[in-house]
C-alpha positions, -999 to +999 in steps of 0.1 A: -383-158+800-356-173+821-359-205+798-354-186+768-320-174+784-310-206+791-316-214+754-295-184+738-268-189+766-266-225+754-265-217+717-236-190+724-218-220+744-220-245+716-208-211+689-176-202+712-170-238+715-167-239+676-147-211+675-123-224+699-124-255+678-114-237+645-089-217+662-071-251+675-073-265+641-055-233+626-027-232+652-023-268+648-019-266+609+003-233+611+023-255+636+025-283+613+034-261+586+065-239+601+079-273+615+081-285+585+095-254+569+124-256+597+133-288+590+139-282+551+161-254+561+181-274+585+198-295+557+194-282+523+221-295+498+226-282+468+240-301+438+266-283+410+247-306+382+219-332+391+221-351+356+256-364+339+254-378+303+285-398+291+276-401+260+293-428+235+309-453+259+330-487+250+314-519+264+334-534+291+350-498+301+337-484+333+332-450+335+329-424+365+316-390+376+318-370+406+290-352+415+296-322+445+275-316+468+269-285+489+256-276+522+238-247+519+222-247+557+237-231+587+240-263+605+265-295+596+249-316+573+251-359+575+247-378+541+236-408+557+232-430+528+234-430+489+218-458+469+219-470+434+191-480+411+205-513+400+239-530+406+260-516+378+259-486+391+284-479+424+281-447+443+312-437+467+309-410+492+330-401+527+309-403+556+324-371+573+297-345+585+298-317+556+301-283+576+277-251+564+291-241+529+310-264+524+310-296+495+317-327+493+319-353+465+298-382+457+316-405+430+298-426+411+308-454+389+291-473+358+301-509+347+290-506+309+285-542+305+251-540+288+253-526+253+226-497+245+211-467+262+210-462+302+196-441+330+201-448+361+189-430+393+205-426+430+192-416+457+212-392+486+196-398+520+209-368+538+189-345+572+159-358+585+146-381+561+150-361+532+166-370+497+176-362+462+183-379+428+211-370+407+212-395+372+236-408+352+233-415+317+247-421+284+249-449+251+271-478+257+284-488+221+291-527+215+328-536+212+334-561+176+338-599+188+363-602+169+395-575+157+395-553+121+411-574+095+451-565+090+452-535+068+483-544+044+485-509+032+492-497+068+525-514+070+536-510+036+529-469+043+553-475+073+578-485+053+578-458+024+600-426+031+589-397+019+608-364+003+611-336+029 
C-alpha cells in the first residue's frame, strides 16, 4: 500500500509540474505579447499620403514632394534615418525630435534622368526599430535631341495686325 502512494504521489508531482510548466509558457508569451504591443504605441507615425504619382515628367527636370508625417503617440518621436531605394532618389528630413501630435516634413527629390516609368521606395527608420515606406512614382517623358523645326507661319502671324 504505501508503495502504491508513493506511485500516485509521484504521478501528481510530475502533473503539477506540467502545469506549472504551461502556466510559465503562457505568462511568458502574454509577456512577450503586451511588450510588444507597448512598443508599437510608443511611436506610431502616421503619414497624410504614403504614395505620390508625378505623373508626365520632362527628362533632365528634377521633381520634389513633401511627404508629412505625424506623431500620433503620446511620447516625442525620433526619425532616426530615412533611406532611398536607389541614388536618384534624395530624401531630406530635420533631425529635431517630433513632439506628440505634431508633423513634420520629409522632402524627397527625383533626378528624372532615365526616360520611362519609376517607383521607387524609402524607407523611415523612426522608435525602436520600426519603419515605414512611402513611394514615389511617376513617367519620365524623353526630351527631343534636337529643337522643333522654325515654324515660319509663327512669325509671319506676329507680324499681321488684326481688325478690333
Amino acid at each position: 500500500m504505501h508503495q502504491q502512494q508513493s506511485v500516485n504521489l509521484g504521478r501528481q508531482m510530475r502533473k503539477l509540474q506540467k502545469q506549472i510548466i504551461m502556466v510559465s509558457v503562457w505568462m511568458a508569451i502574454s509577456a512577450v505579447a503586451v511588450m510588444g504591443q507597448s512598443s508599437n504605441t510608443i511611436s506610431k507615425i502616421a503619414l497624410q499620403e504614403s504614395v505620390f504619382d508625378f505623373g508626365k515628367i520632362p527628362q533632365g527636370k528634377p521633381v520634389f514632394h513633401s511627404f508629412v508625417v505625424k506623431n500620433t503617440s503620446a511620447l516625442n518621436l525620433q526619425i532616426a534615418d530615412v533611406q532611398a531605394s536607389c541614388g536618384c532618389t534624395t530624401p531630406e528630413w530635420k533631425r529635431e525630435t517630433v513632439a506628440p501630435e505634431e508633423s513634420t516634413i520629409i522632402k524627397v527629390g527625383y533626378n528624372a534622368a532615365a526616360a520611362g516609368y519609376f517607383e521607387k521606395t524609402i524607407t523611415l527608420f523612426y522608435g525602436e526599430g520600426e519603419t515605414s515606406l512611402i513611394t514615389i512614382k511617376g513617367d519620365v517623358w524623353k526630351t527631343p535631341e534636337q529643337p522643333a523645326p522654325s515654324n515660319k507661319s509663327v512669325a509671319f502671324l506676329k507680324q499681321v495686325k488684326f481688325n478690333k
